[in-house]
PDB file as gemmi writes it, atoms N, CA and C in Angstrom:
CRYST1    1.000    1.000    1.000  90.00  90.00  90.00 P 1                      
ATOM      1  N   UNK A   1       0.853  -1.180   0.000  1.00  0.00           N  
ATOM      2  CA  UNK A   1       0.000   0.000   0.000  1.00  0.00           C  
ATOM      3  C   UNK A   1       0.897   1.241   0.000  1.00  0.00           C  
ATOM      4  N   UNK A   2       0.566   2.118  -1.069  1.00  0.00           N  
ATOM      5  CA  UNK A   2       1.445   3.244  -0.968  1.00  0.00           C  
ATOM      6  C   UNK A   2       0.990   4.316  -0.231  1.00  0.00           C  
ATOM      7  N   UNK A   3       1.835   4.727   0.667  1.00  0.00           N  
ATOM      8  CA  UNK A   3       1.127   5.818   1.700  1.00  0.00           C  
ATOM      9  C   UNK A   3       1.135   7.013   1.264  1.00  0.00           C  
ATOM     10  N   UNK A   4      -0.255   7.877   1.838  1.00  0.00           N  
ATOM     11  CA  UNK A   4      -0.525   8.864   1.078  1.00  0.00           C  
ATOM     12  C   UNK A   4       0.239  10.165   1.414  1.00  0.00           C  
ATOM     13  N   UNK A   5       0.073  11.090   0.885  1.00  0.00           N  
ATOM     14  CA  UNK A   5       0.677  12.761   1.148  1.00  0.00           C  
ATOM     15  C   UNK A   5      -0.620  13.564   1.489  1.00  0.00           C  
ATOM     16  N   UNK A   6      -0.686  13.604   3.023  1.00  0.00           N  
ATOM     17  CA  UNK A   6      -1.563  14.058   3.678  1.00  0.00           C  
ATOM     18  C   UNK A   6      -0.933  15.533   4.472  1.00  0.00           C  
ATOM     19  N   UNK A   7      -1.461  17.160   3.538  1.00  0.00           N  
ATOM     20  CA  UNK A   7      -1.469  18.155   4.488  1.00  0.00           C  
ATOM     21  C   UNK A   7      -1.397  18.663   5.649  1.00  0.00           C  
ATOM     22  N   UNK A   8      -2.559  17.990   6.337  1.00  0.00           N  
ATOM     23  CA  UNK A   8      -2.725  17.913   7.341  1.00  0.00           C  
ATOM     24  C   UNK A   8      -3.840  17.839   7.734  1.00  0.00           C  
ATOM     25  N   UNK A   9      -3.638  16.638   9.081  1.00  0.00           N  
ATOM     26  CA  UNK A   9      -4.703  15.702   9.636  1.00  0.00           C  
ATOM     27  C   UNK A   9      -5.029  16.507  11.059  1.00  0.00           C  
ATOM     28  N   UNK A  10      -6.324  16.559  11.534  1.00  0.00           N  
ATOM     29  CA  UNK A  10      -6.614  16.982  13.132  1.00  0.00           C  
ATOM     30  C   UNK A  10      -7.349  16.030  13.240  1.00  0.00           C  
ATOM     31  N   UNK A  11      -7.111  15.303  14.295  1.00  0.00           N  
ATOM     32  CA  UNK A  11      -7.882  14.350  15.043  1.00  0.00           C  
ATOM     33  C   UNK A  11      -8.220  14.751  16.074  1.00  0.00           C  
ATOM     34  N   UNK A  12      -9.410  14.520  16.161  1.00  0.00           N  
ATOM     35  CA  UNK A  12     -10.697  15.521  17.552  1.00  0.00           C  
ATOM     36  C   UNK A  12     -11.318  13.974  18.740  1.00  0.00           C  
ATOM     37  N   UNK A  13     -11.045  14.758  19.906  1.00  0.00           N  
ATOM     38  CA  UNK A  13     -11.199  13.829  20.791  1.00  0.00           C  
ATOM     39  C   UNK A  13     -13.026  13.630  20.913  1.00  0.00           C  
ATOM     40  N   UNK A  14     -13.992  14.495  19.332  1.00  0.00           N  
ATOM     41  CA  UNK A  14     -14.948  13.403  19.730  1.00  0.00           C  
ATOM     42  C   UNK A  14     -15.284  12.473  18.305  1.00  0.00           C  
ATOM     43  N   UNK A  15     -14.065  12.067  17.774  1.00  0.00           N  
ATOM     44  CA  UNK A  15     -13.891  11.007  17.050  1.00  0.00           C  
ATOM     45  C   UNK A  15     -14.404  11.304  15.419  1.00  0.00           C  
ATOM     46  N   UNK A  16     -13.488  12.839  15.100  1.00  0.00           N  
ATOM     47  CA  UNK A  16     -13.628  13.352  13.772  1.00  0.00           C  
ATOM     48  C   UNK A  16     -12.433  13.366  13.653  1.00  0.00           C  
ATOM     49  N   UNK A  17     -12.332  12.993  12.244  1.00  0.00           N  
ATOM     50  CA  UNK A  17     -10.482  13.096  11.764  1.00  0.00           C  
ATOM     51  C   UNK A  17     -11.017  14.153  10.139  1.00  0.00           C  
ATOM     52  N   UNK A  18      -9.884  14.930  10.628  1.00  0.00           N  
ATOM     53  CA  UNK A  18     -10.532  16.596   8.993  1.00  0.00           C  
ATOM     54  C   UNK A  18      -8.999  16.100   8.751  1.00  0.00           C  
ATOM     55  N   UNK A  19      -9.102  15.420   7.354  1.00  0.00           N  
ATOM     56  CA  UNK A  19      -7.893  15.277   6.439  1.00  0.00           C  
ATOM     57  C   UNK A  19      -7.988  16.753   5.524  1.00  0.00           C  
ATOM     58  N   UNK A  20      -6.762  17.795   5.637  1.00  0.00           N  
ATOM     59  CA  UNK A  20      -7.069  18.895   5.155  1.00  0.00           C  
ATOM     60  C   UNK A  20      -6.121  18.640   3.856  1.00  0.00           C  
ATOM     61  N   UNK A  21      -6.571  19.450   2.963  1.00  0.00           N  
ATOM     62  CA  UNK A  21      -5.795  19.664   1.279  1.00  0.00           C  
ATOM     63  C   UNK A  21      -5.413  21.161   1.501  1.00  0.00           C  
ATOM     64  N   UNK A  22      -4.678  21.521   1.354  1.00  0.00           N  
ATOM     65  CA  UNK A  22      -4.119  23.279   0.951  1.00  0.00           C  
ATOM     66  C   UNK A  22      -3.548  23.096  -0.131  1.00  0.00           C  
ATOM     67  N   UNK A  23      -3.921  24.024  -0.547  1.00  0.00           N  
ATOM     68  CA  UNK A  23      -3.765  24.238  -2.256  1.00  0.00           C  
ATOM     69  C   UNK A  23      -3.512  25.927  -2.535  1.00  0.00           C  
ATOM     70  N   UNK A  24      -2.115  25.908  -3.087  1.00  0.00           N  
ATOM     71  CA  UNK A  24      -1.762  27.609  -2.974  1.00  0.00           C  
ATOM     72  C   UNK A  24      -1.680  27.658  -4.427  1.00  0.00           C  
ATOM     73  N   UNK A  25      -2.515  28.617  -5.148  1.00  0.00           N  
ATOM     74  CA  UNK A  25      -2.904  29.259  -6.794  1.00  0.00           C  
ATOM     75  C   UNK A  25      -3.007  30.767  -6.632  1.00  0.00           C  
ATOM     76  N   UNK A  26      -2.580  31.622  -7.747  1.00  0.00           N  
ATOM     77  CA  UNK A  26      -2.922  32.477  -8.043  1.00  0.00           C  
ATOM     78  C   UNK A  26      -4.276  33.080  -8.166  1.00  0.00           C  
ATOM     79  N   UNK A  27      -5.193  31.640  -8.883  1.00  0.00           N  
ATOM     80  CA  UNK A  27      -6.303  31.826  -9.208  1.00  0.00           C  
ATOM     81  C   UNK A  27      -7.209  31.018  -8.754  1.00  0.00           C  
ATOM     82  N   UNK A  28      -8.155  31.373  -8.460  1.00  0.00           N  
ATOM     83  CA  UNK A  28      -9.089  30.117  -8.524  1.00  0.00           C  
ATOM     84  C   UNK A  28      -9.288  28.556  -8.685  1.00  0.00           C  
ATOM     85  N   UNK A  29      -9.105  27.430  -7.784  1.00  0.00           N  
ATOM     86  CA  UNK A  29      -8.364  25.994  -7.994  1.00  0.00           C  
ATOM     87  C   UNK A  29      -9.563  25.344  -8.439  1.00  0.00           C  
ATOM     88  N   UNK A  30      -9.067  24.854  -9.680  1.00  0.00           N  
ATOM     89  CA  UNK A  30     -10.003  23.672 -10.463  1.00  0.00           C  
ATOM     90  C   UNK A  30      -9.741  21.696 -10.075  1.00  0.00           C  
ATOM     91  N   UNK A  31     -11.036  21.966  -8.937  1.00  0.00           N  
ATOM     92  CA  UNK A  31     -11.170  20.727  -9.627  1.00  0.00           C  
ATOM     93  C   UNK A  31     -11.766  19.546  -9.972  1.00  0.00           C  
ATOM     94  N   UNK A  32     -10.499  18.557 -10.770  1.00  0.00           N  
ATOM     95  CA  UNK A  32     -10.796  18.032 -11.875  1.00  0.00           C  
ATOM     96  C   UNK A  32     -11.491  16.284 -10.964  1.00  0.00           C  
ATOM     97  N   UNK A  33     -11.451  15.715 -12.325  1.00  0.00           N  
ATOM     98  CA  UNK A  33     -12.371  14.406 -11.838  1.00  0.00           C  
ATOM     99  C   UNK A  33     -10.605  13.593 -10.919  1.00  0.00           C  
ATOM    100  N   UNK A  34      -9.732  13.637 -11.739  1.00  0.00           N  
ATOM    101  CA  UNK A  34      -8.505  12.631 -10.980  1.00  0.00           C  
ATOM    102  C   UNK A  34      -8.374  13.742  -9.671  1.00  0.00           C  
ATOM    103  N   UNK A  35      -8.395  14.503  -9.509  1.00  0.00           N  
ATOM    104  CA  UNK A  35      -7.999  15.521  -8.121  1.00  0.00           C  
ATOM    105  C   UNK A  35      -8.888  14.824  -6.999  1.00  0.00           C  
ATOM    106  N   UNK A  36     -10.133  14.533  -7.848  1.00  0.00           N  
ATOM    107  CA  UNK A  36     -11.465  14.230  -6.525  1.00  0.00           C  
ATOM    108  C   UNK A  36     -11.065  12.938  -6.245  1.00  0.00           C  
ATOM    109  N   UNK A  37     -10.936  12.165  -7.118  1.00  0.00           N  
ATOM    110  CA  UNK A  37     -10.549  10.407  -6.913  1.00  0.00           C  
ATOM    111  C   UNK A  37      -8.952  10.540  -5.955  1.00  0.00           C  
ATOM    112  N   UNK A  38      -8.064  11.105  -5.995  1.00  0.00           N  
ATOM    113  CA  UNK A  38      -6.680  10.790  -5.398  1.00  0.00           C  
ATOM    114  C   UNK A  38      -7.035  12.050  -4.088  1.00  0.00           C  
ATOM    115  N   UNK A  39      -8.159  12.444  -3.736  1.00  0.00           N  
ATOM    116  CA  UNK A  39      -8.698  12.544  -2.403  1.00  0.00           C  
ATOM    117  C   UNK A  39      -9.317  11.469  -1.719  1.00  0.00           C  
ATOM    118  N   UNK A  40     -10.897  10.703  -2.027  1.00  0.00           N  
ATOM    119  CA  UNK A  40     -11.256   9.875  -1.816  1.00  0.00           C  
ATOM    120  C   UNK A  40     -10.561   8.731  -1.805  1.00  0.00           C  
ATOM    121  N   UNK A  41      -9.340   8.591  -2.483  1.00  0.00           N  
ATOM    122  CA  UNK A  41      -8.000   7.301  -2.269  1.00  0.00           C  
ATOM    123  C   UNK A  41      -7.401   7.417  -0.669  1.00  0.00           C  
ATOM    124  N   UNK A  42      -7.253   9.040  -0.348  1.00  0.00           N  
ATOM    125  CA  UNK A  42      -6.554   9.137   0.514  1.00  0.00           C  
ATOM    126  C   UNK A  42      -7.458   8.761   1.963  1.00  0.00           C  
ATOM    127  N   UNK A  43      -8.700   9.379   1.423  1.00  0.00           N  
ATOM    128  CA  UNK A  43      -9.640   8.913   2.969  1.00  0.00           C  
ATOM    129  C   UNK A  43     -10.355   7.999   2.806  1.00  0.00           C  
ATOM    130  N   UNK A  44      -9.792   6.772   2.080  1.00  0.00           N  
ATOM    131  CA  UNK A  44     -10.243   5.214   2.128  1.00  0.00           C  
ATOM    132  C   UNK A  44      -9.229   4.536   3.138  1.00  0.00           C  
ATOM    133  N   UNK A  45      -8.143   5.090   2.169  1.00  0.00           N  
ATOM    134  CA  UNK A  45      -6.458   4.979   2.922  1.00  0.00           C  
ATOM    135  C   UNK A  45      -6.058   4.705   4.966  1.00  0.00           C  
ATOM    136  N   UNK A  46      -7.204   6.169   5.250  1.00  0.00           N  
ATOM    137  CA  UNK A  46      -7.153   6.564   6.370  1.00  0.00           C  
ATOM    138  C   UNK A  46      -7.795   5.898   7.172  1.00  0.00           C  
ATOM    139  N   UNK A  47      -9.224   5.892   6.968  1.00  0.00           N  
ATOM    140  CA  UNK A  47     -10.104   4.795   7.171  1.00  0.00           C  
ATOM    141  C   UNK A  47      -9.928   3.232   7.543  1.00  0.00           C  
ATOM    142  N   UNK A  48      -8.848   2.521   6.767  1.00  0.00           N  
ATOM    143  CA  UNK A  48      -8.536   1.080   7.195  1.00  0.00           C  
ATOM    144  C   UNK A  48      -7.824   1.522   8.257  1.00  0.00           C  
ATOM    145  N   UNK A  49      -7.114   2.402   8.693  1.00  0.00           N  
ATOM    146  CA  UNK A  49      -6.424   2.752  10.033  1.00  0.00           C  
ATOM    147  C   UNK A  49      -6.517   3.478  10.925  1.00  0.00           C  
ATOM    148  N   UNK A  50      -7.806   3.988  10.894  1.00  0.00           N  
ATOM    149  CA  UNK A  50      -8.402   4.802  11.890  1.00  0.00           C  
ATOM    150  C   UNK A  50      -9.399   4.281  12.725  1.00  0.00           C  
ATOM    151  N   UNK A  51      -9.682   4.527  13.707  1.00  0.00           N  
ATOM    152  CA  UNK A  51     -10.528   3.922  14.732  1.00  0.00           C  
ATOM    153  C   UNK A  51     -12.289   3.889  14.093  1.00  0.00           C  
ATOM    154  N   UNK A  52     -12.859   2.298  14.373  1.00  0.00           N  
ATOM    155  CA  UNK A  52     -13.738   1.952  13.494  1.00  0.00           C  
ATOM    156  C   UNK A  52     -14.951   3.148  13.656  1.00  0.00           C  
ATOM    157  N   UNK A  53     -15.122   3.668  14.808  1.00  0.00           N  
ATOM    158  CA  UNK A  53     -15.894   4.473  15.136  1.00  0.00           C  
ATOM    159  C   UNK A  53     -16.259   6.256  14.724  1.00  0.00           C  
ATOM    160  N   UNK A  54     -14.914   6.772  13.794  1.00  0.00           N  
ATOM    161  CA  UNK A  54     -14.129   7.674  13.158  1.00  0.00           C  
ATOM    162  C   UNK A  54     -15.195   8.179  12.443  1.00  0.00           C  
ATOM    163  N   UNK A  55     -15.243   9.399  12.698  1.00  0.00           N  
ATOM    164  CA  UNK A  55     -15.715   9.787  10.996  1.00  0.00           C  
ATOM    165  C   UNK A  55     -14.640  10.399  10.497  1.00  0.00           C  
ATOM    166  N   UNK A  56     -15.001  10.612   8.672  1.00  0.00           N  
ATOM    167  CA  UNK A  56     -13.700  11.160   8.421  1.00  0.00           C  
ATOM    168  C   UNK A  56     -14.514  12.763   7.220  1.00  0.00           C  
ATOM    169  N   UNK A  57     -13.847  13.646   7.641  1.00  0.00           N  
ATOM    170  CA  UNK A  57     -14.120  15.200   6.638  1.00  0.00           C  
ATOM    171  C   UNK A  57     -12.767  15.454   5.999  1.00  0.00           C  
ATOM    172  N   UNK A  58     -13.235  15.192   4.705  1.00  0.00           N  
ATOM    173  CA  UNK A  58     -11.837  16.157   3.990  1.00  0.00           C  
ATOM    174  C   UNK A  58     -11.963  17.769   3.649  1.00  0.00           C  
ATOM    175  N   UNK A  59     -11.285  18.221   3.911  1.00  0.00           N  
ATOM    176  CA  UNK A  59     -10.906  19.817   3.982  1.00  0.00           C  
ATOM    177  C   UNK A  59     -10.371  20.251   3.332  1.00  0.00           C  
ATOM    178  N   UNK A  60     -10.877  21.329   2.559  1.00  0.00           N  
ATOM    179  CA  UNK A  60      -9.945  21.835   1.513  1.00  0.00           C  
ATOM    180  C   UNK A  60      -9.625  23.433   1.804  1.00  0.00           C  
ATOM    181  N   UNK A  61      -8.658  23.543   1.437  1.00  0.00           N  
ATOM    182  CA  UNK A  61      -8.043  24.996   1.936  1.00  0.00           C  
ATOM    183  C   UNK A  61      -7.483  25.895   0.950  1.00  0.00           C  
ATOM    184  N   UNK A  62      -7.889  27.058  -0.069  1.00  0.00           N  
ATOM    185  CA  UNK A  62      -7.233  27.327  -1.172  1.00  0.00           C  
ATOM    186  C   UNK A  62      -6.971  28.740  -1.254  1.00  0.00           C  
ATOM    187  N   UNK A  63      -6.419  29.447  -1.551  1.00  0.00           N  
ATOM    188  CA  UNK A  63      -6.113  31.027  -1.548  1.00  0.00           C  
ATOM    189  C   UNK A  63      -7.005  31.980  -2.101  1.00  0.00           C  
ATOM    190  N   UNK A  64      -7.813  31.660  -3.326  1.00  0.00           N  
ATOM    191  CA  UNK A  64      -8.425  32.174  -4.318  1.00  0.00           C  
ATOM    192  C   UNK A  64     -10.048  31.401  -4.145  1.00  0.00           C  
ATOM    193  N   UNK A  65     -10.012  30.144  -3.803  1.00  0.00           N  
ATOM    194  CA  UNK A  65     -11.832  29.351  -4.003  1.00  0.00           C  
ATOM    195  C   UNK A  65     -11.196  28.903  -4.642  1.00  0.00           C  
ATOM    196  N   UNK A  66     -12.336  28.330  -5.485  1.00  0.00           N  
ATOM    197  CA  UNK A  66     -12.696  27.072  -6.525  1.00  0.00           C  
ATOM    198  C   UNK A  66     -13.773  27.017  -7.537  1.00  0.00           C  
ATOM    199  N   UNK A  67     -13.332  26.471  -8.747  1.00  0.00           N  
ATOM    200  CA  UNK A  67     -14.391  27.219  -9.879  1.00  0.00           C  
ATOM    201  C   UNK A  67     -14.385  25.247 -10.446  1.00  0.00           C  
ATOM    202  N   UNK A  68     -15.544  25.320 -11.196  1.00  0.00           N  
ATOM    203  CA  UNK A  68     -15.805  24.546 -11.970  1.00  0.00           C  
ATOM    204  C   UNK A  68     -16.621  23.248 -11.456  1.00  0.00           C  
ATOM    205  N   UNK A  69     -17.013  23.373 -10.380  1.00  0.00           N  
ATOM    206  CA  UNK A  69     -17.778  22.610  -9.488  1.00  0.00           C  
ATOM    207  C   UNK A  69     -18.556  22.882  -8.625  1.00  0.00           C  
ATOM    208  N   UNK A  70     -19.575  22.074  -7.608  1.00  0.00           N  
ATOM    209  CA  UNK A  70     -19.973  22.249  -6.545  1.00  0.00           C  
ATOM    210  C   UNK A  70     -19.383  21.836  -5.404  1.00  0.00           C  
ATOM    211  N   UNK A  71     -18.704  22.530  -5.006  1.00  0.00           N  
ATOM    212  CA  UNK A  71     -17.809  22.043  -3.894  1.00  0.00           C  
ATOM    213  C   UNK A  71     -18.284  21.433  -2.680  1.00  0.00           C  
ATOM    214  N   UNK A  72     -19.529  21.534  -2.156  1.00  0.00           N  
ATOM    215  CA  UNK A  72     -19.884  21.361  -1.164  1.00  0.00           C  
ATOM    216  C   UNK A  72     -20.032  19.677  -1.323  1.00  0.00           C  
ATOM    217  N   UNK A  73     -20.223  18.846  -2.808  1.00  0.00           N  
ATOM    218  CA  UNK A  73     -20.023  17.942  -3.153  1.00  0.00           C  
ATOM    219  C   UNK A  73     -19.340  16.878  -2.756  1.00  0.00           C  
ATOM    220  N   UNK A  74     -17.802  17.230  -2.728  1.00  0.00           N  
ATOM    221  CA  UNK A  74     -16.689  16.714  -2.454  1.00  0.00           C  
ATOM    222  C   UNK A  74     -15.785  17.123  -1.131  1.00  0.00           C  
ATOM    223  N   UNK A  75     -16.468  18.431  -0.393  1.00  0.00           N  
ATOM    224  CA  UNK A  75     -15.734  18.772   0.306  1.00  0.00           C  
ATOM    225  C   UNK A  75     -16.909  19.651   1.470  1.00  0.00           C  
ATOM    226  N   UNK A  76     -16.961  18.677   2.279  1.00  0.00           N  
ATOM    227  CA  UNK A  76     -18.481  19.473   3.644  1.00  0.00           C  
ATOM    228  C   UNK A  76     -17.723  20.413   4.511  1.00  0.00           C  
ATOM    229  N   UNK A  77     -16.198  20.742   4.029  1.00  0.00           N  
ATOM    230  CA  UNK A  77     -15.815  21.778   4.844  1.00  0.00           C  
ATOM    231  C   UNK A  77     -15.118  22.654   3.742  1.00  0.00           C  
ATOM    232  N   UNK A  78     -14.774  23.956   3.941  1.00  0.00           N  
ATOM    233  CA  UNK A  78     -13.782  24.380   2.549  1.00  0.00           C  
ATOM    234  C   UNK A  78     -13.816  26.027   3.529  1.00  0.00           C  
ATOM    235  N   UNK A  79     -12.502  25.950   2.981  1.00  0.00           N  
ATOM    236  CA  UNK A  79     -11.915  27.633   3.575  1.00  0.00           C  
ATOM    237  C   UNK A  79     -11.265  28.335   2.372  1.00  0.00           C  
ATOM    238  N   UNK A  80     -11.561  29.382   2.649  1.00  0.00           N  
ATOM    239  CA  UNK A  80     -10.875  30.498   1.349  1.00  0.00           C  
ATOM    240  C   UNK A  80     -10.325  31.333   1.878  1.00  0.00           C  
TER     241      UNK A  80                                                      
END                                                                             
């Protein structure tokens, strides 16, 4: 199993783990269909090794937003 490149993880003592993405652009971050899949890889990843009881939020963090999607989709947390 190849281990992933994870931003950064907070694990909350009431059993939420926020796998965060930061993403630094000039402009506005697109994204694409492989961007969303090699997220969801990473918090499958996390999941076989995280406590069964876990939930898991991925987080995305970007300078500018995000164009070309509905973000709330792929990502139930997002900071700009």
């Amino acid at each position: 199993m190849k281990a992933p490149q994870i931003d950064l993880i907070i694990e909350r003592r009431d059993c939420v783990i926020n796998l965060c993405e930061m993403k630094f652009c000039c402009e506005e971050f697109f994204i694409d269909k492989s961007f969303y899949l090699k997220v969801r890889e990473r918090e499958k990843i996390v999941s076989e090794i995280a406590p069964k009881k876990a939930v898991i939020h991925n987080v995305l963090i970007t300078t500018f937003g995000v164009k070309g999607v509905d973000i709330l989709l792929f990502f139930p947390v997002f900071l700009q």
